[in-house]
Structures are given as C-alpha cells and as structure tokens.
KOLDREN-907518 format. One record per residue: x, y, z of N, C-alpha, C in turn. Coordinates in steps of 0.2 Angstrom, whole numbers. Atoms other than C-alpha are relative to their C-alpha. Example, Ala and Ser with C-alpha at 12.3 -4.5 7.8 and 13.67 -1.06 7.14 Angstrom:
R;n_u;n_v;n_w;ca_u;ca_v;ca_w;c_u;c_v;c_w
R;4;-6;0;62;-22;39;4;6;0 $
R;-4;-6;-1;68;-5;36;-4;5;3 $
This chain:
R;n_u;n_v;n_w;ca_u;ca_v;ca_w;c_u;c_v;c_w
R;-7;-2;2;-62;-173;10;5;-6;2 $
R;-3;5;-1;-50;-187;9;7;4;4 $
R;-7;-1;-2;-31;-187;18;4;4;-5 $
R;-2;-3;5;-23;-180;3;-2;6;2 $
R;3;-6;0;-33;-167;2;0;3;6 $
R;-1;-1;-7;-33;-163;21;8;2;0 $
R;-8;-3;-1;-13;-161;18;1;3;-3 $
R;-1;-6;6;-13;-151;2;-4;6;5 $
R;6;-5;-2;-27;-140;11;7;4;7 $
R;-8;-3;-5;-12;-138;26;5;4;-2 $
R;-6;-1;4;2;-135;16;1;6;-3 $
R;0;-5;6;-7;-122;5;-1;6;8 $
R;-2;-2;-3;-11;-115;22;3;5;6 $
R;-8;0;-4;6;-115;30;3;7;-5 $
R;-2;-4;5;11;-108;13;-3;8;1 $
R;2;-9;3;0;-91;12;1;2;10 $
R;-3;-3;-7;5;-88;34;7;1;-2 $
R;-6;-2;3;23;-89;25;1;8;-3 $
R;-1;-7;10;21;-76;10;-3;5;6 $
R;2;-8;-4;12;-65;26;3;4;5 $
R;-4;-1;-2;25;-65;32;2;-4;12 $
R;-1;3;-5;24;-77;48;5;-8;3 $
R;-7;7;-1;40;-89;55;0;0;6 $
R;0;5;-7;38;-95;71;-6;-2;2 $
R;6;2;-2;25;-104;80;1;4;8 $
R;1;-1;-5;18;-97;95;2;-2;8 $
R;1;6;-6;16;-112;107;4;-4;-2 $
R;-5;6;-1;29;-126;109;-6;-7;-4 $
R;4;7;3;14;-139;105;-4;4;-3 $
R;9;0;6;0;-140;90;-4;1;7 $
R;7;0;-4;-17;-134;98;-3;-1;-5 $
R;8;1;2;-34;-141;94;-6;6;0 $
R;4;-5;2;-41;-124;88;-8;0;1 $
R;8;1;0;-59;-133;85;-3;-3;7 $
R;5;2;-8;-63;-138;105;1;7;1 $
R;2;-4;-3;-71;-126;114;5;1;6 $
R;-6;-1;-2;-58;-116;125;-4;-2;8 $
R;2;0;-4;-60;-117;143;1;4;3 $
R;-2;-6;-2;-63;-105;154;6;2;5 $
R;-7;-1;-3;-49;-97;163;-4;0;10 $
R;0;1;-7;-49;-100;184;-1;10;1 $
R;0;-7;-3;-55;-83;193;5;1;5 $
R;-3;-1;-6;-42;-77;203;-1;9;1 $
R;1;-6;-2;-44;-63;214;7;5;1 $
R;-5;-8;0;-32;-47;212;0;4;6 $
R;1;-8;-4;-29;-36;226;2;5;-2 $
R;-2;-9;5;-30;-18;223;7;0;0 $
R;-6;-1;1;-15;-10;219;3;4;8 $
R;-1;-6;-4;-5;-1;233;2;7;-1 $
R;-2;-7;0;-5;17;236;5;3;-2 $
R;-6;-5;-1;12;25;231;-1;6;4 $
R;-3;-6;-3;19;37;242;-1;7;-5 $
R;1;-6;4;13;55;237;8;3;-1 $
R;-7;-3;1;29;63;226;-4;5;-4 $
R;1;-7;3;32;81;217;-3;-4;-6 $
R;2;1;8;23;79;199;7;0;-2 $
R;-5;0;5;35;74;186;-1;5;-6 $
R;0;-4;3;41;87;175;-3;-6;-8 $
R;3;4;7;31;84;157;10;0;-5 $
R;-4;3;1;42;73;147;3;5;-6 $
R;-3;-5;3;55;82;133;-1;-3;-8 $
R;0;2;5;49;82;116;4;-4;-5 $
R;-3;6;3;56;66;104;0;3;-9 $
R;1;-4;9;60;74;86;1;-7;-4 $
R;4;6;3;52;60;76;7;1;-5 $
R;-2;-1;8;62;55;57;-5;3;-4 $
R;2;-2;3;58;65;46;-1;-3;-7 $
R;1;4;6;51;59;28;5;2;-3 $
R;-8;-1;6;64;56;14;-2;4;-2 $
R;-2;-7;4;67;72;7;-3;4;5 $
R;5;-7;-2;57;83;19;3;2;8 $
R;-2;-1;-7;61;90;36;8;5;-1 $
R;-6;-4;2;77;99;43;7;-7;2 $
R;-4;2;1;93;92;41;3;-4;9 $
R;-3;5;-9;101;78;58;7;4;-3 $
R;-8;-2;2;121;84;59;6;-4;-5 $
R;-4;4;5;126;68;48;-2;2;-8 $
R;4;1;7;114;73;35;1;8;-1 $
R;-5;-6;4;124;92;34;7;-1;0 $
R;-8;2;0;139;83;36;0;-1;-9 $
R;-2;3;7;135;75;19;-3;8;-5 $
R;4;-5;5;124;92;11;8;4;0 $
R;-5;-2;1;142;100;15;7;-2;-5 $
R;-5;5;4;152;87;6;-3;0;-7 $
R;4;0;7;140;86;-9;2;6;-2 $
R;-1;-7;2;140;105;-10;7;3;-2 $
R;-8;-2;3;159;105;-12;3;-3;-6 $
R;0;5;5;160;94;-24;-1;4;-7 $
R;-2;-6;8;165;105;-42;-1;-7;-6 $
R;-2;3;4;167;89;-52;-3;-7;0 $
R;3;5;1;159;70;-57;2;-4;5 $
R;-7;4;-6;177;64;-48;-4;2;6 $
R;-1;-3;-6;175;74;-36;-5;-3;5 $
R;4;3;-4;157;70;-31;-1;-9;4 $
R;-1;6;-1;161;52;-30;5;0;5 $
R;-4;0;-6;177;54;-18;-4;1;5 $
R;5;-1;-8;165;62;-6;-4;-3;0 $
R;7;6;-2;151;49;-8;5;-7;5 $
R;-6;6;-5;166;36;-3;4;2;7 $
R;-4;-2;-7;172;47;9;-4;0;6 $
R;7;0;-4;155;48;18;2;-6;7 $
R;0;5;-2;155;39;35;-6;-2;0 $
R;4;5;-1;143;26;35;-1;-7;-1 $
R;-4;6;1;139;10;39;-2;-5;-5 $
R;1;4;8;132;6;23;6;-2;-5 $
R;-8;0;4;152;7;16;0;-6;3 $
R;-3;3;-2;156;-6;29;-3;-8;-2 $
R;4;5;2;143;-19;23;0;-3;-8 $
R;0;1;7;144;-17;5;6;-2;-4 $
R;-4;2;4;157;-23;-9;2;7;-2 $
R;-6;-5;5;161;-9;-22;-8;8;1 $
R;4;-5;1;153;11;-23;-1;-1;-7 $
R;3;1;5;141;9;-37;-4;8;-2 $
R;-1;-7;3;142;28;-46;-6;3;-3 $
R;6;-1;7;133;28;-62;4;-3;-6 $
R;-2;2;6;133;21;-79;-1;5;-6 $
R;4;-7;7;131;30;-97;4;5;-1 $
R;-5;-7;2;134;45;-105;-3;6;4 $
R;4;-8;-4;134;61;-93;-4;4;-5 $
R;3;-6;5;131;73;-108;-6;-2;-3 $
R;5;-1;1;115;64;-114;-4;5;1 $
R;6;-5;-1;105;75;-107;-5;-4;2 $
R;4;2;-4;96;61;-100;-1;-3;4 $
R;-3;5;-5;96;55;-83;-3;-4;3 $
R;5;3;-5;88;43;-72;3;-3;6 $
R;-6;1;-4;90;41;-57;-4;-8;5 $
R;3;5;-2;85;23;-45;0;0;6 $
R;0;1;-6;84;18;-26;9;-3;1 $
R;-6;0;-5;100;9;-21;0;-5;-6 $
R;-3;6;3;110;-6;-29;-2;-6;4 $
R;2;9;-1;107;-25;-29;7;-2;1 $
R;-5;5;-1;118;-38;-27;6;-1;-6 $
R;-2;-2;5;124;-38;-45;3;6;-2 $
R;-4;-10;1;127;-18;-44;6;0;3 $
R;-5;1;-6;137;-22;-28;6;-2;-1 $
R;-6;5;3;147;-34;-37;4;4;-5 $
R;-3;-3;4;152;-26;-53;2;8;1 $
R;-1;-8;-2;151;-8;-47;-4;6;-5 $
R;1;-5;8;140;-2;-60;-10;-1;3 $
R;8;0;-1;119;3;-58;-4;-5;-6 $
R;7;3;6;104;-7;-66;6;-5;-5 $
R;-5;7;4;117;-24;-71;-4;-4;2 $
R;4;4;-2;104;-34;-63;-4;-5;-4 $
R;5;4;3;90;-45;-67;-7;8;-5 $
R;3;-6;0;81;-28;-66;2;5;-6 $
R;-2;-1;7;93;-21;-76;-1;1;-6 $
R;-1;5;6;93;-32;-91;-8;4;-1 $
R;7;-3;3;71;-26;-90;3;7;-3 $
R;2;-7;1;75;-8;-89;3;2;-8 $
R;-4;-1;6;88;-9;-104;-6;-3;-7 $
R;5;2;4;74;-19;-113;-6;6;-5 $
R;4;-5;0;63;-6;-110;1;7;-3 $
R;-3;-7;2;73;10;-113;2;-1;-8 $
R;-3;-1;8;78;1;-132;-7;2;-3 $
R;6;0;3;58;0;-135;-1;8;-3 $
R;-1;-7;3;60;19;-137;6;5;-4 $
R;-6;-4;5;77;22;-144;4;2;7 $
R;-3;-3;-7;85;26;-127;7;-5;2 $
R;-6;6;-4;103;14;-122;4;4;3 $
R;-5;0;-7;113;17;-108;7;2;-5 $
R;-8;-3;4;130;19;-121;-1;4;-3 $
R;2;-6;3;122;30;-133;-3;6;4 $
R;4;-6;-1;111;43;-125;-6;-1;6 $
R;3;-2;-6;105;40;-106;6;-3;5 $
R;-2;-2;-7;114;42;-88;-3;-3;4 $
R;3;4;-5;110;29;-74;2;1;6 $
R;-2;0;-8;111;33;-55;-5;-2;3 $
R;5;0;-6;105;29;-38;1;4;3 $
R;0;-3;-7;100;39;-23;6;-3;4 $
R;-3;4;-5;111;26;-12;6;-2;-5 $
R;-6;5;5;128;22;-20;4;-5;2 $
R;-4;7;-3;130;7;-8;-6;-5;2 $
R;8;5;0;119;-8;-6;-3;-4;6 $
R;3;3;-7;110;-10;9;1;-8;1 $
R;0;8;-3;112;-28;20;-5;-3;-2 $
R;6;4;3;102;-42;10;-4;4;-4 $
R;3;-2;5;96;-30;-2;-6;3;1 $
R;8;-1;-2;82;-23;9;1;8;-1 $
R;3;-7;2;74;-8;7;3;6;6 $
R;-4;-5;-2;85;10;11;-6;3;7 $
R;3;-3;-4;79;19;28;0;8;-1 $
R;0;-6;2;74;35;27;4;3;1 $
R;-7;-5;-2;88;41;37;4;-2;-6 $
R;-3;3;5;97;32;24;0;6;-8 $
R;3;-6;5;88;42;9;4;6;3 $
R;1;-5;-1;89;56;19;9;4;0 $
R;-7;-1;0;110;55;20;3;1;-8 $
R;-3;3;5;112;52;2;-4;5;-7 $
R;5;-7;5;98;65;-7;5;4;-1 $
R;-4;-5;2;111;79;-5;5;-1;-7 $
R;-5;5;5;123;68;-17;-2;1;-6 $
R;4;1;8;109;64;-30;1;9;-2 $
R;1;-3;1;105;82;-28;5;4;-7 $
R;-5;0;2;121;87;-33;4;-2;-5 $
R;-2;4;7;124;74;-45;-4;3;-7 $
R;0;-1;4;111;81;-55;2;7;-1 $
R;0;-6;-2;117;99;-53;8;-1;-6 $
R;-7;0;3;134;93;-61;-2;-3;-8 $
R;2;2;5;127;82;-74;-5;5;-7 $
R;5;-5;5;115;95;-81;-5;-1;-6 $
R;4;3;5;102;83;-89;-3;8;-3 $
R;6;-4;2;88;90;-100;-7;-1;1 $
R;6;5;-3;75;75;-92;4;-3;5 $
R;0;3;-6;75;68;-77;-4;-8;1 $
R;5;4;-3;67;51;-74;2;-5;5 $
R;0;2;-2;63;43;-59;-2;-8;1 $
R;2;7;-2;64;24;-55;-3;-1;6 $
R;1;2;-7;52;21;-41;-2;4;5 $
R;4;-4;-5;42;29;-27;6;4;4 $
R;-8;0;-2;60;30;-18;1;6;-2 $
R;-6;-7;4;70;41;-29;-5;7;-1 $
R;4;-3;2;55;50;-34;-7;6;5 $
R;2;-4;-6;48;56;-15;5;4;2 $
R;-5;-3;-4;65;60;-10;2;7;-2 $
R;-1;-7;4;69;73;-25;-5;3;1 $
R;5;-5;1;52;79;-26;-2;5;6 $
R;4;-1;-6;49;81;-8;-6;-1;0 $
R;8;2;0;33;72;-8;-2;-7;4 $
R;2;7;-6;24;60;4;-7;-5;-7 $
R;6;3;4;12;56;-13;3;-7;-2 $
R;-1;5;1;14;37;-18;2;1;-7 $
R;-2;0;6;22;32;-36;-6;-1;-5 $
R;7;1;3;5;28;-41;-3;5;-2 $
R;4;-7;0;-3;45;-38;5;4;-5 $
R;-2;-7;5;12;55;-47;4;-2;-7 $
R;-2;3;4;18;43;-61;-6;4;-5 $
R;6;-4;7;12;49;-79;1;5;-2 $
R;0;-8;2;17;66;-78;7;3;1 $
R;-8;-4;-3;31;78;-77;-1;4;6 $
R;3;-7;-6;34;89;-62;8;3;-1 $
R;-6;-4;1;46;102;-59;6;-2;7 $
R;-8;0;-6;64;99;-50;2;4;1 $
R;-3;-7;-1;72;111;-43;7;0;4 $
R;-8;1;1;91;110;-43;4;6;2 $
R;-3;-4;-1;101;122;-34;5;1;-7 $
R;-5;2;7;114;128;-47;-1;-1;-8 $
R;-1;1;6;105;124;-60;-6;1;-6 $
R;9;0;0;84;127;-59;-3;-4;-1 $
R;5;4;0;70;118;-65;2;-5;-6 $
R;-3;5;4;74;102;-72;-7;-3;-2 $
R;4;5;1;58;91;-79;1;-6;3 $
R;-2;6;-4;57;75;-70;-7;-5;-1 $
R;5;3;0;45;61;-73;3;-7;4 $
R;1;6;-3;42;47;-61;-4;-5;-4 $
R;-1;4;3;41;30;-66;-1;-6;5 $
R;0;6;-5;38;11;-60;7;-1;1 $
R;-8;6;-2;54;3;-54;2;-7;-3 $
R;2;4;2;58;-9;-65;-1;-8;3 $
R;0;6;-4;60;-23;-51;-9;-2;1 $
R;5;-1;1;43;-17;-47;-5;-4;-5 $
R;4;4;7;37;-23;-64;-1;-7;-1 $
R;-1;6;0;45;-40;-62;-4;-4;5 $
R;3;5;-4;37;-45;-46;-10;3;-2 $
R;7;-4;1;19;-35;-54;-1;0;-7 $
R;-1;-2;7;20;-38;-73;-8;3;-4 $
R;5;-4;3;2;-32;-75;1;7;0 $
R;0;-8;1;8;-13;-72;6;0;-5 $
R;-2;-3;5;18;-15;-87;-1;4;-5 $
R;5;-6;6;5;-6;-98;1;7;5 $
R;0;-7;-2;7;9;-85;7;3;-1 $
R;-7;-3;3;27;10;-88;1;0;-6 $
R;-1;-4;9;24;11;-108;-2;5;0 $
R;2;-7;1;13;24;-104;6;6;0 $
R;-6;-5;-2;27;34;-96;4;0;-6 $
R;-5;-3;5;40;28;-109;-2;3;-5 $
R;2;-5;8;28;36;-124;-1;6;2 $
R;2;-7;-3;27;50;-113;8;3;0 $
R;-8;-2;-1;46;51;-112;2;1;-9 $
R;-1;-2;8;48;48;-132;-2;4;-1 $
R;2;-6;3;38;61;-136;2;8;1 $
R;-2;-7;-1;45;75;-127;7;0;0 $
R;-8;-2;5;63;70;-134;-1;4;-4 $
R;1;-1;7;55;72;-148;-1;8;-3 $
R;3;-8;0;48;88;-144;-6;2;-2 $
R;7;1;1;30;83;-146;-4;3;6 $
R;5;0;-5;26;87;-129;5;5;5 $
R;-1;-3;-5;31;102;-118;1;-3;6 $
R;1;4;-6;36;94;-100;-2;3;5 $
R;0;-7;-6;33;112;-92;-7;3;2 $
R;5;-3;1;18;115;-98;-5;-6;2 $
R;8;4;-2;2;111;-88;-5;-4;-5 $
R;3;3;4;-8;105;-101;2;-3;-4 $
R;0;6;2;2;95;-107;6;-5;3 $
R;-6;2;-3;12;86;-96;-2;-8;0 $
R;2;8;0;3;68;-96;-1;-4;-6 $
R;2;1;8;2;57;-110;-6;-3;0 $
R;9;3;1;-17;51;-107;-2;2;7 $
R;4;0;-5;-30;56;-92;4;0;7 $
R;-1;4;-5;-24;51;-75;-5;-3;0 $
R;8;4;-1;-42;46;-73;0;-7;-4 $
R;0;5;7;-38;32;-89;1;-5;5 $
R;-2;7;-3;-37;14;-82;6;-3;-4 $
C-alpha cells in the first residue's frame, strides 16, 4: 500500500470514529498501537485499614426513576400542566396556556409554534417538536422535512390548506434541535391530549415513534406499531383512530423506508375513502405485518 493510500485508509478511519460519535483523543500524544505493551511494574498494596465498627446504615430511600413518555404517575409540573390543558375550553385558550407553561424550553426558543391547517378537516396529525424553521416562522412542518411531508400528503389528495390539521407534542424547539426528553414529552402530552379533544378529528396520525408512544402509552418502537390503526382514547371525546407513521425527517436521513410510509399513506387514503374500517380488527393494516 503506497503513502496515499496509507492516508485515505486514516482519513476514512478518523471519519467512521466521527459518525460514532467520538471527539476527543484520549492521550495527549499519538501511540504506537502495533508494539507490544509493556508490562506494568508490580507494586505492592497494603491491605486496606479496618474502619472503626459503627451502627449499620439505614437502607438507602428509594430514587423514583422517570417514567416513560406517556406512562407513569404524574411529577407536580406535569399536573401543573394536565390542570392548565384541562381548562383550556377553546383553540385560543389552549394555546395561552401552552405559552403560559413555565418552562425552560420558552426561554431558549424564538416563537410558540401551535398548528397549521384546517381544525375541522377531521384530519389531524400530530409530530415531535419544531425545527429551526418551525421556530422561526411559528408554524409546524415548514422545514426541509416539511416540504417531504407536504409532498407526500399531496400523493394522496391530503394538503395542509384544504383538509388536514398539523401539530406537535412540544410547541417550542428544544436547544440545537435535539431530541425532547421525556420529561419533556411528559409535560406537553397533556396539551396534545387536549388539543386533540378540542379539535375532534375523525383520524389521527402520528409522525414518529415520539408522538406516537406518548399518546398511545407504549414502550413498542415505531417499527413494531406502524401500519395499522390503534385506538386513542381522548378524554371528552372517546376513541379516536390513530395510525402511526415514519417521521418524515426520518425518511430523509433513511430514504429506503419510503416504501414503508406509502404503505401507511394507501392505508390512510382508503379509510378516507371508507374502504377500510380503522376499528375493525381485521381490517386495520393495509398488507401483513409480516410483508417485507
């Protein structure tokens, strides 16, 4: 292998220790990985000394873990917010109290980003948090991601000004665009909840593993429960149809799981259409799950 090659060979991997996520070096200097190490000097330890005998410590006090998005009992910020969501009679309304919410996601972000569309479609979808482009104009799915999703929703007859309703879980956009903490989710569920409660789709779909554990209460991955309907259960307002779906950000950095999110849109056209019961066990998927 000539020099060249020897530095492409480096480069490429320097490159894949980057994408794995690794930024600093260990050691101040380069080591010579391929000489044989040396062995380390034996030094002798003396035992440890005896502590003085004391009373036994009282066994230490249980540490109440986070609970999964959507599951568990409520922390006193996250009834701070189910009480504020819950009073909330009106679109207005629930949006004054998502702005009035403390948190320090308000204080980081640019604009509360609501929802876009017509509420009365009857169809709603809902996403994860805002982007940077959400942040900016104050408006859901105006992104890069966006731009797919809207592509996508025409392929079926579906646009955002005519006949579908955009939200997210998080109505303010986490620092750097990184992904919402559960506590996070778990402050802002109430909201959604609630938003759909006012809105009163007739379909529900979810963008994303995210939006889609939170509402359902489920620890199952968006993999395992895409494809099919499940039932929502909406205070106020019962069982609503809900189909999870890829994220269409998702899509862009994975564009081989685009044949899995057409499936889902022919599974949504149909039950516009009224081809396909959403409620009904047998026929809630539009092919197998077992299908590749």
């Amino acid at each position: 292998m000539d020099a060249l090659s020897d530095t492409e060979a480096l480069l490429a991997a320097l490159e894949l220790q980057i994408a794995w996520g690794a930024e600093d070096a260990l050691e101040e200097d380069p080591q010579d990985r391929t000489r044989p190490r040396e062995a380390a000097p034996i030094v002798a330890v003396p035992p440890p000394a005896q502590p003085a005998a004391r009373a036994p410590a009282a066994p230490p006090r249980p540490i109440a873990t986070p609970a999964l998005t959507g599951l568990g009992a409520f922390t006193p910020a996250q009834a701070a917010a189910q009480g504020l969501a819950e009073g909330a009679d009106s679109l207005d309304a629930l949006r004054a109290a998502m702005a009035a919410l403390d948190t320090p996601l308000r204080d980081t972000a640019g604009k509360l980003v609501f929802s876009d569309g017509v509420a009365g479609s009857g169809l709603m979808l809902i996403g994860e948090a805002p982007g940077a482009d959400e942040d900016r104009l104050g408006r859901p799915f105006v992104g890069v991601s966006g731009q797919l999703l809207d592509r996508m929703l025409a392929s079926i007859g579906v646009r955002r000004e005519e006949n579908a309703y955009l939200t997210n879980i998080l109505p303010w956009r986490p620092p750097g665009n990184r992904t919402p903490t559960d506590a996070e989710i778990n402050l802002f569920t109430p909201f959604a909840v609630r938003h759909v409660a006012l809105v009163r789709p007739r379909l529900v779909v979810f963008l994303g593993g995210t939006a889609a554990k939170a509402m359902l209460r489920t620890r199952d991955g968006i993999t395992r429960i895409r494809g099919r309907w499940h039932r929502l259960e909406v205070p106020g307002l019962g069982t609503v149809p809900a189909l999870p779906t890829l994220h269409p950000a998702y899509l862009l950095r994975s564009p081989a799981q685009k044949r899995e999110a057409w499936a889902d849109l022919r599974l949504l056209r149909r039950t516009l259409d009224g081809l396909v019961d959403p409620l009904a066990k047998a026929a809630v998927s539009d092919r197998p799950l077992s299908s590749n």
